[in-house]
Biopython code that builds the backbone (N, CA, C, O; Angstrom):
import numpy as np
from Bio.PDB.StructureBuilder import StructureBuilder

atoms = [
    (1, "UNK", "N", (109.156, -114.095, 46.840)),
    (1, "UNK", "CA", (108.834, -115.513, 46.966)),
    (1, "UNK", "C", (109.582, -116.279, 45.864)),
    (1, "UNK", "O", (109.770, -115.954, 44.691)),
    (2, "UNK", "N", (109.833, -117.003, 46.306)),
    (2, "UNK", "CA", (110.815, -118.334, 45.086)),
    (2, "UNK", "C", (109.657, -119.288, 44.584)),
    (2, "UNK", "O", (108.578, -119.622, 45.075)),
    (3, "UNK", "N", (110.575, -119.712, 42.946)),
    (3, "UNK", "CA", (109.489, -120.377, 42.508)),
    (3, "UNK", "C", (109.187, -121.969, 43.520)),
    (3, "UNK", "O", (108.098, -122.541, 43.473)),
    (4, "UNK", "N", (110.182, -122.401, 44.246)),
    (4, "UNK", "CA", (109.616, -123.615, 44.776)),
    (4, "UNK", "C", (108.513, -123.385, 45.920)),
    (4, "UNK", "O", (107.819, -124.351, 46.237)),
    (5, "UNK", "N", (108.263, -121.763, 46.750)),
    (5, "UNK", "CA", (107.534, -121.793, 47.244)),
    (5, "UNK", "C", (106.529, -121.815, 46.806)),
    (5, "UNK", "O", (105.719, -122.506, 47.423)),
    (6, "UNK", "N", (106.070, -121.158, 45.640)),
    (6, "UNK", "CA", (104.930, -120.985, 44.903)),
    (6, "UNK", "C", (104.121, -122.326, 44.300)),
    (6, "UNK", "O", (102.921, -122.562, 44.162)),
    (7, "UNK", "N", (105.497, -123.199, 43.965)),
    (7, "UNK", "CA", (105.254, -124.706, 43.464)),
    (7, "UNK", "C", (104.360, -125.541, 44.475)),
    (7, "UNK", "O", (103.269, -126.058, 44.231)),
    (8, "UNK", "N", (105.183, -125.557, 45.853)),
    (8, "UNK", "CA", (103.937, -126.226, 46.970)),
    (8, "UNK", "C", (103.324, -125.275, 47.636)),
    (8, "UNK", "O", (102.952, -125.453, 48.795)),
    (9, "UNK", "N", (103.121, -124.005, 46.902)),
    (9, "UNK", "CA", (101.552, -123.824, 47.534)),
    (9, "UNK", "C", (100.261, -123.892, 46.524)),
    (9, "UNK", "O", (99.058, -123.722, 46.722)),
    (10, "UNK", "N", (101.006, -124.206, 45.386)),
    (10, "UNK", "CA", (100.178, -124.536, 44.135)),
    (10, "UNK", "C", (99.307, -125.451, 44.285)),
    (10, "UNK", "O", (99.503, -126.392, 45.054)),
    (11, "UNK", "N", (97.829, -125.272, 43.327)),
    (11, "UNK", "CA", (96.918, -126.463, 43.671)),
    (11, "UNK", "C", (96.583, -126.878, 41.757)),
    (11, "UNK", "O", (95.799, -127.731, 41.343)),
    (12, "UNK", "N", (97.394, -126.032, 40.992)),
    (12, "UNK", "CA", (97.408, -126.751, 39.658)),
    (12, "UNK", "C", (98.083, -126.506, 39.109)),
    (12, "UNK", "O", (98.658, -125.437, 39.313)),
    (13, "UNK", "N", (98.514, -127.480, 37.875)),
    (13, "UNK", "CA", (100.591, -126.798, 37.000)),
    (13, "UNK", "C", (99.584, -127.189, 36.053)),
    (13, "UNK", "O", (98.573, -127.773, 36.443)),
    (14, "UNK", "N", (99.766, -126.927, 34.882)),
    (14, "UNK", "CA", (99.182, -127.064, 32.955)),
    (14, "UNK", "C", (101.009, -126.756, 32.326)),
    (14, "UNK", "O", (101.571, -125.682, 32.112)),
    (15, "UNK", "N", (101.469, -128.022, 32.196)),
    (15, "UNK", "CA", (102.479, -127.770, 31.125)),
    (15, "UNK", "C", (102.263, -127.908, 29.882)),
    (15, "UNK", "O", (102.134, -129.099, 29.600)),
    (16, "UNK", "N", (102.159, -127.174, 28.945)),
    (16, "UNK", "CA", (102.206, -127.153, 27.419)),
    (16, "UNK", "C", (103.545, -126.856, 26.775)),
    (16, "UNK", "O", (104.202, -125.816, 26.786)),
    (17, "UNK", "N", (103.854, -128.360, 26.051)),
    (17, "UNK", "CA", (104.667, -127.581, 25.136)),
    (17, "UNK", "C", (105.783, -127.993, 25.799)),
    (17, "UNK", "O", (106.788, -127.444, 25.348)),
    (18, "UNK", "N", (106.033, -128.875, 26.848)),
    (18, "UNK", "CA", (107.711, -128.292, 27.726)),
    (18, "UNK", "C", (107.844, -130.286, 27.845)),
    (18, "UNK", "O", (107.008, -131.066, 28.300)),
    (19, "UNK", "N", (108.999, -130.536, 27.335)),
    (19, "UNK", "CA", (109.211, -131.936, 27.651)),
    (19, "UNK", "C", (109.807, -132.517, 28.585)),
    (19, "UNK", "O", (110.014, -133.725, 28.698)),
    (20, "UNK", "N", (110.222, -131.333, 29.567)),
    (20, "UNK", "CA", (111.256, -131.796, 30.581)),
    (20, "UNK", "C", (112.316, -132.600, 30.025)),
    (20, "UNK", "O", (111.962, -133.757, 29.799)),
    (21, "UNK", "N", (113.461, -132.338, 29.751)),
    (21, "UNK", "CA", (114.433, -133.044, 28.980)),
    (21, "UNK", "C", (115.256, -133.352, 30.424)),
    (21, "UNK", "O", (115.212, -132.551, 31.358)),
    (22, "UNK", "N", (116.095, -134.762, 30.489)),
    (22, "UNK", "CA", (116.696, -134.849, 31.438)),
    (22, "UNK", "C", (117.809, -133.675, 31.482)),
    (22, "UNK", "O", (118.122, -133.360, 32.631)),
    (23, "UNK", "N", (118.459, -132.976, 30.461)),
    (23, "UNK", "CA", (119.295, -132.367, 30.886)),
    (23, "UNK", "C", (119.085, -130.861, 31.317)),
    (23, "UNK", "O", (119.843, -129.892, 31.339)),
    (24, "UNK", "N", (117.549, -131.077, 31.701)),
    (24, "UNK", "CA", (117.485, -129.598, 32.111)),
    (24, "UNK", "C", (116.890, -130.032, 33.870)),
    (24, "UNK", "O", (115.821, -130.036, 34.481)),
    (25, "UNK", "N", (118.061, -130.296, 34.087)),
    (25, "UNK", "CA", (117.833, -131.221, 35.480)),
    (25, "UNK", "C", (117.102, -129.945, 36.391)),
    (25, "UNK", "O", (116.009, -130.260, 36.862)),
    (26, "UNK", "N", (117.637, -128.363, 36.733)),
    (26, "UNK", "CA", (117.130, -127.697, 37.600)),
    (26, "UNK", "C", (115.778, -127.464, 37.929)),
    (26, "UNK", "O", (115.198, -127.293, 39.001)),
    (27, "UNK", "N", (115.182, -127.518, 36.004)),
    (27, "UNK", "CA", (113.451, -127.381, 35.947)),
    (27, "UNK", "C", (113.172, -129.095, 36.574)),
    (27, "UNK", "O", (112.935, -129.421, 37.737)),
    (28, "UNK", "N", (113.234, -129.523, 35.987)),
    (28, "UNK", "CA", (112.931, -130.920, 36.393)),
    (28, "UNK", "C", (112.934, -131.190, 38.288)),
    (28, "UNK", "O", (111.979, -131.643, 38.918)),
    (29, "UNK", "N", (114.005, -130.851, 38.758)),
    (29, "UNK", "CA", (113.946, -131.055, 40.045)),
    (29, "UNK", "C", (112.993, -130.004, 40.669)),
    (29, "UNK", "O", (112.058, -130.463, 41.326)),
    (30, "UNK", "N", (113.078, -128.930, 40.579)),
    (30, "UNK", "CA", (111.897, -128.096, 40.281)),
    (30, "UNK", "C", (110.267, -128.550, 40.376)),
    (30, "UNK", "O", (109.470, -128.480, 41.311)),
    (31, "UNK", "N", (110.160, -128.933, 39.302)),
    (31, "UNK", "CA", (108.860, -129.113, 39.477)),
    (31, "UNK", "C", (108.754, -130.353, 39.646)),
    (31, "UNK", "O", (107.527, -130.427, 39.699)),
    (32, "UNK", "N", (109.186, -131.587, 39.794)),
    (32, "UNK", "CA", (109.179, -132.772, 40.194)),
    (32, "UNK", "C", (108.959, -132.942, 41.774)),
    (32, "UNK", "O", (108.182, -133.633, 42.432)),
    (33, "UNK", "N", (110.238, -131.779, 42.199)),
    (33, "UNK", "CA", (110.121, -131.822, 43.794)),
    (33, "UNK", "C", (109.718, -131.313, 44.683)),
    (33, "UNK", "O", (109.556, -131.668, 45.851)),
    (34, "UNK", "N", (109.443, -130.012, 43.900)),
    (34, "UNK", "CA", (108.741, -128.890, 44.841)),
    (34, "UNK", "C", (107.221, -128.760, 44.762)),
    (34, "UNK", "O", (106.607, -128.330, 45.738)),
    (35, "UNK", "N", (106.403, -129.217, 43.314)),
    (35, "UNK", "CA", (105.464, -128.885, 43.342)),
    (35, "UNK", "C", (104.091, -129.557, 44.536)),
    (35, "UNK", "O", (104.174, -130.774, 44.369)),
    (36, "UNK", "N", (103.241, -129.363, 45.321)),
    (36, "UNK", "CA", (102.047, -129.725, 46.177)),
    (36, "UNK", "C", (102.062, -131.176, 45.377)),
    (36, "UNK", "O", (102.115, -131.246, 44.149)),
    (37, "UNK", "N", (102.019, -132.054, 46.051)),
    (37, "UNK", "CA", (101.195, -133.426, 45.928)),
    (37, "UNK", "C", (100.133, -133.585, 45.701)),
    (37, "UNK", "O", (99.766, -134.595, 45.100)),
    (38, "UNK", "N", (99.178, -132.517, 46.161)),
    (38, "UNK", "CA", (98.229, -132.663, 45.667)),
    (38, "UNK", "C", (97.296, -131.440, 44.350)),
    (38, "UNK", "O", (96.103, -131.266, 44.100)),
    (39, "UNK", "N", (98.395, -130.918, 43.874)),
    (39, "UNK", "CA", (98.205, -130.144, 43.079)),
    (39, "UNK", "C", (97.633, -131.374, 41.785)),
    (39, "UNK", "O", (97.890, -132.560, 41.576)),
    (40, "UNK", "N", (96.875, -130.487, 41.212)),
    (40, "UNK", "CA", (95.979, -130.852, 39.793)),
    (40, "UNK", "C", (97.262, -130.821, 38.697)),
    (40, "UNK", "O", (97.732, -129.693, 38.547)),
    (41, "UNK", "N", (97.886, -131.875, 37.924)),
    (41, "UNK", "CA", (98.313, -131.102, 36.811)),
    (41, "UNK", "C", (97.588, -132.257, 35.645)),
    (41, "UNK", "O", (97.025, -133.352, 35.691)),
    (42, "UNK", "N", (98.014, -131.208, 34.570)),
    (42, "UNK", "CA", (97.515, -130.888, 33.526)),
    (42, "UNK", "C", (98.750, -131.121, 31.935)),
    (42, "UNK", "O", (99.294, -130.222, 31.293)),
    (43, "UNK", "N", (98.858, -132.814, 31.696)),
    (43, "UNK", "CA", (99.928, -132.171, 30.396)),
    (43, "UNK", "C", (99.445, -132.736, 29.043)),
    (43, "UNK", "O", (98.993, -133.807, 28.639)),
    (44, "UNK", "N", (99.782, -131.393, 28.472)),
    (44, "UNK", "CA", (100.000, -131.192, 27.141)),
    (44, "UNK", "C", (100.916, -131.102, 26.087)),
    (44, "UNK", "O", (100.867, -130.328, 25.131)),
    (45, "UNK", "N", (101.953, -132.157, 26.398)),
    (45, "UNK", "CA", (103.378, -131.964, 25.842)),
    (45, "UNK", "C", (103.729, -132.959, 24.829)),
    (45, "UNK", "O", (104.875, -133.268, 24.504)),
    (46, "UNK", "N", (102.543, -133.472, 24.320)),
    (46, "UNK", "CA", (103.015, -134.375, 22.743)),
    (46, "UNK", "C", (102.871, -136.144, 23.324)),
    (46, "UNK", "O", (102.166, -136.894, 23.999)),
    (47, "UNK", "N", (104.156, -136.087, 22.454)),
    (47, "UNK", "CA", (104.221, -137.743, 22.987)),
    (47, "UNK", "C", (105.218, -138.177, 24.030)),
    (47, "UNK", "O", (105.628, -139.337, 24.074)),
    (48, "UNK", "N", (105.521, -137.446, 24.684)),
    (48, "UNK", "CA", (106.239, -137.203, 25.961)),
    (48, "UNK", "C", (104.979, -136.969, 27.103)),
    (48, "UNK", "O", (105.366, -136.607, 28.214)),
    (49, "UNK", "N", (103.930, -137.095, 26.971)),
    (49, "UNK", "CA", (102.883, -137.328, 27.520)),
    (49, "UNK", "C", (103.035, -138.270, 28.831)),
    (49, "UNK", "O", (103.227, -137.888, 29.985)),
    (50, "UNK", "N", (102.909, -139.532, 28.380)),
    (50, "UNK", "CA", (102.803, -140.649, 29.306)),
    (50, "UNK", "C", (104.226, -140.556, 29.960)),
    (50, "UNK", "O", (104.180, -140.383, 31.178)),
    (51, "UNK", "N", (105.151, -140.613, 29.555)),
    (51, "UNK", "CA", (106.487, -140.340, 30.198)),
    (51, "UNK", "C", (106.931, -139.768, 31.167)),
    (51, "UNK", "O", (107.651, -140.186, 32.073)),
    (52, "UNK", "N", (106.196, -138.111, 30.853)),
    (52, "UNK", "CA", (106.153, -137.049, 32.222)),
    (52, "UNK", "C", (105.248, -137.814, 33.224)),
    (52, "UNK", "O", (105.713, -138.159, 34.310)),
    (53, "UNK", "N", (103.561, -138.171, 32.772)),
    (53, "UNK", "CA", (102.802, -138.605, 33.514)),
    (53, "UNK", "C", (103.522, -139.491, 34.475)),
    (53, "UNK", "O", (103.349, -139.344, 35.685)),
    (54, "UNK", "N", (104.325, -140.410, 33.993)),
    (54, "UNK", "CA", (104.881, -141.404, 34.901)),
    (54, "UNK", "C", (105.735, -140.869, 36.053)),
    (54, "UNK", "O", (105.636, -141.043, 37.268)),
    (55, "UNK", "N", (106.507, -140.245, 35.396)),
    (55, "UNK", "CA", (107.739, -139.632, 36.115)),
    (55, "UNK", "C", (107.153, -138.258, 37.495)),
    (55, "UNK", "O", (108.020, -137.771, 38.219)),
    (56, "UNK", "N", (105.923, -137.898, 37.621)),
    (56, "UNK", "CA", (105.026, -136.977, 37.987)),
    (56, "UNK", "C", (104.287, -138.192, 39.442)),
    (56, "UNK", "O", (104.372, -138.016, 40.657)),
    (57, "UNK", "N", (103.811, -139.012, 38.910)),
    (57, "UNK", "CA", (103.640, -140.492, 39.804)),
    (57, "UNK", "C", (104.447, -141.054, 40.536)),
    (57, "UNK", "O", (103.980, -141.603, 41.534)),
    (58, "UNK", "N", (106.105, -141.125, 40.276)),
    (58, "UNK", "CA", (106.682, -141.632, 41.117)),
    (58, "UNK", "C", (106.985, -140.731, 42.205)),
    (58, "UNK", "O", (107.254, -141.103, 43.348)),
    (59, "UNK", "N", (106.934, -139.570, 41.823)),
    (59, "UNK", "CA", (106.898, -138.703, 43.302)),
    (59, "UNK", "C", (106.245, -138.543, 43.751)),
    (59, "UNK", "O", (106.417, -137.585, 44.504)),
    (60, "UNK", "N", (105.135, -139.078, 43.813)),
    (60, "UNK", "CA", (103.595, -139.155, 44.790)),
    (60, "UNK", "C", (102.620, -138.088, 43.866)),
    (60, "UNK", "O", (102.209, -137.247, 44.666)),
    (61, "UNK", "N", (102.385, -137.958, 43.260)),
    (61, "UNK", "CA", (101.762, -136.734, 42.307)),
    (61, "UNK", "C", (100.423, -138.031, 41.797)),
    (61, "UNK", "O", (100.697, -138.850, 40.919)),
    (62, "UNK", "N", (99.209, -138.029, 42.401)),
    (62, "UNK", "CA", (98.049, -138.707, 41.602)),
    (62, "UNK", "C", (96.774, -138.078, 40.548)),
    (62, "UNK", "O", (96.019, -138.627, 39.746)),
    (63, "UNK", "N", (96.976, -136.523, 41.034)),
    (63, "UNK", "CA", (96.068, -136.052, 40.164)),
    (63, "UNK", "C", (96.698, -135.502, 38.474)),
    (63, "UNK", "O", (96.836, -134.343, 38.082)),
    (64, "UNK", "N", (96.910, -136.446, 37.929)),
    (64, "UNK", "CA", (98.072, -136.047, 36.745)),
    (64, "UNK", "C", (97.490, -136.670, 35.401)),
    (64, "UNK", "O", (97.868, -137.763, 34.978)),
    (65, "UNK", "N", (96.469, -135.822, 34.721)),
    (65, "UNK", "CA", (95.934, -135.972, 33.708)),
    (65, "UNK", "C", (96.655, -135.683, 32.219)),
    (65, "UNK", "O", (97.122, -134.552, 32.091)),
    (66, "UNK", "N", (96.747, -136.321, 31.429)),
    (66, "UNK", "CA", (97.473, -136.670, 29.951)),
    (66, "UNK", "C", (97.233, -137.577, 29.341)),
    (66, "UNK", "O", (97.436, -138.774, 29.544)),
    (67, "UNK", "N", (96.366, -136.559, 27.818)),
    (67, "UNK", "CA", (96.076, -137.535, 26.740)),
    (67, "UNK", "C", (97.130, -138.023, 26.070)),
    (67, "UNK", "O", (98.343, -138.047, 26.281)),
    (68, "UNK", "N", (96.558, -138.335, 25.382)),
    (68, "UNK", "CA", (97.822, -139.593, 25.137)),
    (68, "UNK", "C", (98.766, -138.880, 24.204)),
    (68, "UNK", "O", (99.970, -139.109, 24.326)),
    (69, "UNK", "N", (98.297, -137.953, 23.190)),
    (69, "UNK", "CA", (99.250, -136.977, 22.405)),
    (69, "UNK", "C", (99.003, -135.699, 22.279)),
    (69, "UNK", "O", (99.345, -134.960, 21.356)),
    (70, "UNK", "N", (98.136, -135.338, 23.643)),
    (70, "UNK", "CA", (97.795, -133.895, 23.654)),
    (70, "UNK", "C", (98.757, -133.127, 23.208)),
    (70, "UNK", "O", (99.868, -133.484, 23.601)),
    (71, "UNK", "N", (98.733, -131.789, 22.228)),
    (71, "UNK", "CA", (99.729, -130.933, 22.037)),
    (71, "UNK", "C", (99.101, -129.273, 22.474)),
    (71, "UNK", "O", (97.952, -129.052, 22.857)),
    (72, "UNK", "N", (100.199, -128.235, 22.294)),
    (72, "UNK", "CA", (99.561, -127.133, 22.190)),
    (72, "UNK", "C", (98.362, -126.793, 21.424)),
    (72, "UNK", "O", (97.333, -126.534, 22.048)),
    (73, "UNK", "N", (98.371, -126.768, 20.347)),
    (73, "UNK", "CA", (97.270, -126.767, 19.605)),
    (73, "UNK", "C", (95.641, -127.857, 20.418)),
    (73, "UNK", "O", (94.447, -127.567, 20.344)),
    (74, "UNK", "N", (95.938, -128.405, 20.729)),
    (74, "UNK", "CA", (94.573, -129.201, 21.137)),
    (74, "UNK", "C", (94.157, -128.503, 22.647)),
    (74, "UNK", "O", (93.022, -128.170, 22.989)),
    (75, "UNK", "N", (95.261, -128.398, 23.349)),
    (75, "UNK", "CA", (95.007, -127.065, 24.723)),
    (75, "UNK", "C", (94.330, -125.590, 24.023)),
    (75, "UNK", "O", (93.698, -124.781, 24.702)),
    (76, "UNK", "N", (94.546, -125.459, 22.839)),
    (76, "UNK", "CA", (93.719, -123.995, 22.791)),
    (76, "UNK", "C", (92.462, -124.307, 22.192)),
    (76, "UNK", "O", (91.463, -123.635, 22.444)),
    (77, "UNK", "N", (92.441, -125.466, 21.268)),
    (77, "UNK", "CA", (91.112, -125.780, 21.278)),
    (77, "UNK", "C", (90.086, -125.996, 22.325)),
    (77, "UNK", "O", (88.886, -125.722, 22.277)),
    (78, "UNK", "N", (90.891, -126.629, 23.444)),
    (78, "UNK", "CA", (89.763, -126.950, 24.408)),
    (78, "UNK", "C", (89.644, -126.229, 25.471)),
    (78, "UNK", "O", (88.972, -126.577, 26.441)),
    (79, "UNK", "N", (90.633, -124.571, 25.343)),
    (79, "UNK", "CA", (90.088, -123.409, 25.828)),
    (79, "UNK", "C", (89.200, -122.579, 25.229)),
    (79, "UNK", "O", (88.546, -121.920, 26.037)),
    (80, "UNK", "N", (88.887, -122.332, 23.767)),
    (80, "UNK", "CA", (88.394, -122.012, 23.104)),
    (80, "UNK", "C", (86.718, -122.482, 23.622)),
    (80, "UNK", "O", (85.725, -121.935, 24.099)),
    (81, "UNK", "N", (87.099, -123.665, 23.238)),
    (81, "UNK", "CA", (85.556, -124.879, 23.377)),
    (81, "UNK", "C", (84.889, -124.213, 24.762)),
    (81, "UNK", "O", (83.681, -123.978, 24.779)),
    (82, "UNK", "N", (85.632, -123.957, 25.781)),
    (82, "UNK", "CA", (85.405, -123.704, 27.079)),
    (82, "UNK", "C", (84.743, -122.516, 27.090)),
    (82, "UNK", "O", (83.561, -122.504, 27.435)),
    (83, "UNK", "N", (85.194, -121.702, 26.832)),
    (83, "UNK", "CA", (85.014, -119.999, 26.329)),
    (83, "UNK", "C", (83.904, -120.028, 26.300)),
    (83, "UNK", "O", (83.200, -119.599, 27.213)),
    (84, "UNK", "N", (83.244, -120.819, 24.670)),
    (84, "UNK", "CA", (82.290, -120.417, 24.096)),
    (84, "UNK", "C", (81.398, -121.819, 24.540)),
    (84, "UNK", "O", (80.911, -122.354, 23.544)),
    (85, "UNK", "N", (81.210, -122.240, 25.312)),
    (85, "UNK", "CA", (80.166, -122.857, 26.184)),
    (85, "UNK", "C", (80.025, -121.994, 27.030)),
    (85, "UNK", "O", (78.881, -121.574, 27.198)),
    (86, "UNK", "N", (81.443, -121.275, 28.084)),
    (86, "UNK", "CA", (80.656, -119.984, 28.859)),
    (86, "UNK", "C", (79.790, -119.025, 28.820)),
    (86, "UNK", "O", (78.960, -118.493, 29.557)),
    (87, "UNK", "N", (80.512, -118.882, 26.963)),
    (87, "UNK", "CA", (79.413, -117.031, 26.975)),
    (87, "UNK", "C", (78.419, -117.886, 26.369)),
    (87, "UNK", "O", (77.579, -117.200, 25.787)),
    (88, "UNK", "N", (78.227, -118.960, 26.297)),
    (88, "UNK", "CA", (76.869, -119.506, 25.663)),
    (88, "UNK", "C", (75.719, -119.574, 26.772)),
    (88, "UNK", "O", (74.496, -119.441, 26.714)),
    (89, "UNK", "N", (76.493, -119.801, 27.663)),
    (89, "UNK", "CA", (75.332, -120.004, 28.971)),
    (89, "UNK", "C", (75.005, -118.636, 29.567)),
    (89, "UNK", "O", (74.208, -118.544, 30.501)),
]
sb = StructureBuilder()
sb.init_structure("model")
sb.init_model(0)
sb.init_chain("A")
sb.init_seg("    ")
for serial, (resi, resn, name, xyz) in enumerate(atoms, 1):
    if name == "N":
        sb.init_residue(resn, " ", resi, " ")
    sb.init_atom(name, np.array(xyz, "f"), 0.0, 1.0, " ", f" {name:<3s}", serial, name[0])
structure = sb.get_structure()
């Protein structure tokens, strides 16, 4: 299977860490074009945040959540956090 099939049969992407730089046009078209429309994503990529968010929107992409300077570090915190509310319950 190729990654663009996998992309639209996807129902969530979590990028951490990855800024999509224009000159890495293949990822970019990639996941810009291939991924489900209605896939969940998830970014965590600094202050390139709102930027991706936007650029994620103009291709029809609405479920596209990003704080405003989420980084790696704040994604493992709030897996962590997650964790230990699980084994808490």
């Amino acid at each position: 299977m190729q990654a663009g099939d996998v992309l639209a049969k996807s129902e969530k992407l979590v990028v951490i860490g990855y800024s999509m730089p224009v000159a890495d046009e293949a990822a970019r078209t990639l996941l810009l074009g291939k991924l489900n429309r209605n896939a969940e994503i998830s970014l965590w990529c600094g202050e390139r945040n709102e930027v991706l968010k936007k650029d994620f929107r103009k291709k029809g992409h609405q479920a596209v959540e990003a704080l405003e300077s989420a980084r790696f570090e704040d994604f493992l915190l709030a897996m962590v956090g997650r964790t230990a509310l699980r084994n808490a319950l």
